[in-house]
C-alpha positions in Angstrom: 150.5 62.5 10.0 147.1 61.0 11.5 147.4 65.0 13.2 147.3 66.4 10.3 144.7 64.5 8.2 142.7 65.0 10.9 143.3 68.9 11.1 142.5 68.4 7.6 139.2 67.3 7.6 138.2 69.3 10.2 139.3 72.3 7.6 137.2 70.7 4.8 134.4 70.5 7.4 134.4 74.0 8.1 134.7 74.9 4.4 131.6 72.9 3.7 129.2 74.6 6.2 130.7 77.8 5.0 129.8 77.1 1.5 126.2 75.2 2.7 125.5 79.5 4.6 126.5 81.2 1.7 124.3 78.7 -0.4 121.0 79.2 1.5 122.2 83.1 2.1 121.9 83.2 -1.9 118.9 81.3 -2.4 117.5 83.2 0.4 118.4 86.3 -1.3 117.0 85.4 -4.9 113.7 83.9 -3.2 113.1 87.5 -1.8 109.8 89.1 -3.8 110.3 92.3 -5.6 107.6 94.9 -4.3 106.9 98.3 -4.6 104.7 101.1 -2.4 104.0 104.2 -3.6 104.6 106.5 -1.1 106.1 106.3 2.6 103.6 105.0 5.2 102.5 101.8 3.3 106.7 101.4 2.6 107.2 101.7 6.3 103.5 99.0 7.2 105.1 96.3 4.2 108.4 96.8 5.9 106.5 95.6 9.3 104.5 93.1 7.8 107.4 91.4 5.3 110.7 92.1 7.2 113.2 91.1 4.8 111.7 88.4 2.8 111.1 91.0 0.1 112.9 93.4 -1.6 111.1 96.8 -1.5 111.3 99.9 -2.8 109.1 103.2 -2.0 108.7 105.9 -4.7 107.9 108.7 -2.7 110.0 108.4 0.4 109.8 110.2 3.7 109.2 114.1 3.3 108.0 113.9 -0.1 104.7 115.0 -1.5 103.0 112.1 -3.4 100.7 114.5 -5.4 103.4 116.3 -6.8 105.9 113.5 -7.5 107.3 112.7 -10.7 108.5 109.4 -11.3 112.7 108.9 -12.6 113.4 106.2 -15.1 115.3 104.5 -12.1 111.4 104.2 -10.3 110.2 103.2 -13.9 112.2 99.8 -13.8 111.9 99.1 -10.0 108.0 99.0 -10.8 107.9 96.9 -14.1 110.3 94.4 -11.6 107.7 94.5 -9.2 105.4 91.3 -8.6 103.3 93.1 -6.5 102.6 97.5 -6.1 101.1 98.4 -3.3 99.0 101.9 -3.6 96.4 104.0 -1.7 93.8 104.2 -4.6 91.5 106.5 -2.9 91.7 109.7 -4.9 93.1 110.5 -8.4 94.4 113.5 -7.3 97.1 111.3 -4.7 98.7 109.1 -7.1 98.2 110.4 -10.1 101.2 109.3 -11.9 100.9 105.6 -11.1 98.3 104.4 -13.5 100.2 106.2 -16.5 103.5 104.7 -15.1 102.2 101.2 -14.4 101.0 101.3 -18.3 104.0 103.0 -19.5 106.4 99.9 -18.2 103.9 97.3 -19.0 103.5 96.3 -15.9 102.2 93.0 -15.2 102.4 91.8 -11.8 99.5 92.3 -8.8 98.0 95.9 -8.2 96.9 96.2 -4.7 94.9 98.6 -3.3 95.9 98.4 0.5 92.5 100.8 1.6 89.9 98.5 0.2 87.4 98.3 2.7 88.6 101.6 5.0 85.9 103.8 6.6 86.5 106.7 4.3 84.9 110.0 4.4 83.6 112.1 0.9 83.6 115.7 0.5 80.2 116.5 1.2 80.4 114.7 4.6 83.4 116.7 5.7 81.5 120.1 3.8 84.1 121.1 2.1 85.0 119.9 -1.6 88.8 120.4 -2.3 89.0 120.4 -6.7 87.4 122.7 -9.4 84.8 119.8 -9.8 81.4 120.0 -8.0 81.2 115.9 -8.0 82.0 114.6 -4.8 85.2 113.1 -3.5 86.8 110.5 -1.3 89.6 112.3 1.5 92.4 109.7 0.6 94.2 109.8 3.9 92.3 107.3 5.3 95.5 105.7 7.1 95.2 108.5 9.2 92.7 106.7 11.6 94.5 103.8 13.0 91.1 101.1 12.7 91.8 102.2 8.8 95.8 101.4 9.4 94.3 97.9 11.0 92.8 97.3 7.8 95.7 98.8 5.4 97.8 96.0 7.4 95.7 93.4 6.4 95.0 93.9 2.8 99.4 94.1 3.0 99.8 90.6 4.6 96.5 88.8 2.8 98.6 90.2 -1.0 102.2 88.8 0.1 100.5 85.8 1.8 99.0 84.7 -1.6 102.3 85.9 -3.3 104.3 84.0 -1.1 102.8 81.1 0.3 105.5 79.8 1.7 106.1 82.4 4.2 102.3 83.2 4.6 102.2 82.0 8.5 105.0 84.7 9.0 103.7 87.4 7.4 100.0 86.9 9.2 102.1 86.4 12.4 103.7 89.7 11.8 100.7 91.4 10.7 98.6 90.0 14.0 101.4 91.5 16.0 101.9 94.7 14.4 98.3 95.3 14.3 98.4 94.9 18.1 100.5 98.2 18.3 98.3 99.7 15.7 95.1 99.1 18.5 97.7 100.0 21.5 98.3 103.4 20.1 94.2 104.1 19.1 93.8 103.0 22.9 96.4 105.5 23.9 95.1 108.2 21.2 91.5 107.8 23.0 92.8 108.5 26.4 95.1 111.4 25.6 92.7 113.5 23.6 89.8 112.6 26.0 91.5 114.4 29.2 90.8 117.5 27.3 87.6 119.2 27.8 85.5 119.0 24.3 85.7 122.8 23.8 89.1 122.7 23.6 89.4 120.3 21.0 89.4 122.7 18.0 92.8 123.1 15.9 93.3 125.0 12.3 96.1 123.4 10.6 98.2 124.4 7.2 96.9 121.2 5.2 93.5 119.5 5.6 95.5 115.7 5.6 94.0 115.2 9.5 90.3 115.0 9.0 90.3 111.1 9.5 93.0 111.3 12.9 90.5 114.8 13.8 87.0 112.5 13.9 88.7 109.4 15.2 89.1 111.4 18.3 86.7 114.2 18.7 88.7 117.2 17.1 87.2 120.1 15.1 89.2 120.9 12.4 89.9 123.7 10.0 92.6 124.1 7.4 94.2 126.5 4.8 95.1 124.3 2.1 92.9 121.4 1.3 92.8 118.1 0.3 96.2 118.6 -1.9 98.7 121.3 -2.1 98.0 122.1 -5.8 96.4 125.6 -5.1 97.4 128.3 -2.4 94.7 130.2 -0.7 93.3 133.8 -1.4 93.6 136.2 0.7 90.0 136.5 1.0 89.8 133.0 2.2 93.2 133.9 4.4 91.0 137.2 6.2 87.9 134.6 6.6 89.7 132.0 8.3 91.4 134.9 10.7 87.9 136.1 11.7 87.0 132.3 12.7 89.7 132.4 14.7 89.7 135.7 16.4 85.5 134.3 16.9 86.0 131.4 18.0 89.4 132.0 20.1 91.2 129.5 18.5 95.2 129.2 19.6 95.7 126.3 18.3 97.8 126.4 15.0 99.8 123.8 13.2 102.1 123.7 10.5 102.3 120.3 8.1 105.4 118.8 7.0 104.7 119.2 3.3 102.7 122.5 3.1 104.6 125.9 2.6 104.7 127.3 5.9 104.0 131.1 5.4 100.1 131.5 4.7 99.7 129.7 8.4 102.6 131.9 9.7 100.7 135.3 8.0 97.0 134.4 10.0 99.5 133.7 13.1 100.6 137.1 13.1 97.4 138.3 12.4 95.6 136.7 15.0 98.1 136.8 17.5 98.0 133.0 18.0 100.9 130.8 18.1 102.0 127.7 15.8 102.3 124.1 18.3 104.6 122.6 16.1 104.4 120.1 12.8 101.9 117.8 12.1 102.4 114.9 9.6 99.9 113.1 7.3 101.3 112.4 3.8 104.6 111.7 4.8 106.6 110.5 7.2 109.7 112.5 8.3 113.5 111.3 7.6 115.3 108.5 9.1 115.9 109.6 12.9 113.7 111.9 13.3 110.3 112.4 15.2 108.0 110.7 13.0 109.8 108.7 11.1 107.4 105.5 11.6 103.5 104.6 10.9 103.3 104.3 14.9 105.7 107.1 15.5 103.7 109.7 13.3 100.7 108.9 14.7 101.7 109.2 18.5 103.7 112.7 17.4 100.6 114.2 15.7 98.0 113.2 18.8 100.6 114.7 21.3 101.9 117.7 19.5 97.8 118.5 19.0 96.7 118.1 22.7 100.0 120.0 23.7 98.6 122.8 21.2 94.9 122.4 22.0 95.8 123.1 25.6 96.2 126.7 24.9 92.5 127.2 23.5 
């Protein structure tokens, strides 16, 4: 008998740390803050900076265009859950849905802009205005220069810090050591496209998303499409870019993972140049594949250009 009690409360035992995990699993689970980025590359730096003490969701995920998205009704609730949206804010032609959908569910939780503060460049300093309107512009793809990444982490762990106090040492801990990476891969950038002889570093790609990753590092770019992909080029503007190339012997041609691939495939054939692969700047690329990261994308687009810039 004095077996079996004892086998007994050894059982209870067991059942009540059992019950004591799936208590704190729960309240671990309902403490978790509902957040929301717009589009993949500040989904992928909150997912580095929070782990999984919140609960995120991206609207545009990885491949998608954020210029042309349309938000469901599904995206409509997950953002007037939100306590805090995270957006780029740099352009109104990048996110133009957002303010409309932020007032259509009555939002009412923390807007943050995750670029305040970036270096960003206008359209008159990179000579070349991308809308209808003669005012000038900001490029939104500032991220695309790691320091501005550095400072996109920040602004990411300074909103969930104050949103979360309680977990704020983890989240700057995070961001300290993510941002480490960020200044690793910059240090990396720097020394890959720097073994290339300046005259070389000249590239025309299919989307002008790269201006920011282009001056971090010394690269002259050109590009079909501009700032968005709302517009196709003429074919006036197609035979002008051919004769710059054909001029200035350009081989180096890349394609972007969002842009229609045929106008850059037409001045390819024309030219007699070849296409170096995919470049990514918007988006990131599915689960699995080559640039499927912040960090990833960025070390894919400096290798796949001084691969490509080689050949000039």
């Amino acid at each position: 008998m004095k077996r079996n009690n004892s086998i007994r409360a050894q059982f209870r035992l067991v059942l009540a740390g059992l019950a004591i995990l799936l208590s704190v699993g729960v309240a671990e689970a309902a403490e978790r803050i509902k957040v929301v980025a717009t589009f993949s590359v500040i989904g992928d730096m909150v997912t580095n900076v929070a782990g999984d003490r919140v609960d995120l969701v991206t609207l545009v995920g990885p491949g998608g265009d954020t210029e042309l998205f349309k938000p469901s009704m599904a995206d409509g609730k997950s953002v007037a859950e939100a306590r805090i949206v995270f957006m780029n804010d740099l352009n109104d032609e990048f996110e133009p849905w957002l303010e409309p959908l932020l007032k259509q569910v009555k939002f009412s939780g923390t807007k943050i802009v995750v670029s305040r503060g970036a270096k960003t460049f206008t359209s008159n300093e990179e000579r070349a205005p991308r809308s209808k309107s003669a005012e000038e512009e900001i490029d939104q793809h500032a991220w695309l220069d790691p320091k501005n990444g550095v400072i996109y982490v920040r602004n990411i762990a300074a909103a969930l810090a104050r949103s979360d106090p309680a977990n704020a040492a983890e989240y700057r801990a995070r961001a300290d050591a993510y941002i480490r990476e960020l200044q690793a891969t910059d240090a990396w950038a720097k020394a890959e496209i720097a073994a290339l002889p300046p005259a070389k570093r000249r590239i025309l790609a299919s989307h002008d998303s790269l201006q920011y990753l282009a001056r971090a590092y010394g690269i002259t770019l050109l590009s079909i499409n501009g700032w968005t992909n709302n517009s196709e080029p003429s074919a006036a503007e197609l035979a002008r870019l051919a004769q710059q190339i054909r001029r200035e012997n350009i081989h180096a041609l890349f394609l972007d993972s969002i842009t229609d691939p045929r106008a850059m495939q037409q001045i390819a054939r024309e030219t007699g140049a070849s296409i170096g692969g995919t470049l990514y700047g918007d988006a990131l690329s599915k689960p699995g594949e080559e640039a499927d990261t912040y960090l990833k994308m960025l070390r894919h687009d400096v290798a796949t250009l001084k691969a490509g810039m080689m050949k000039n």
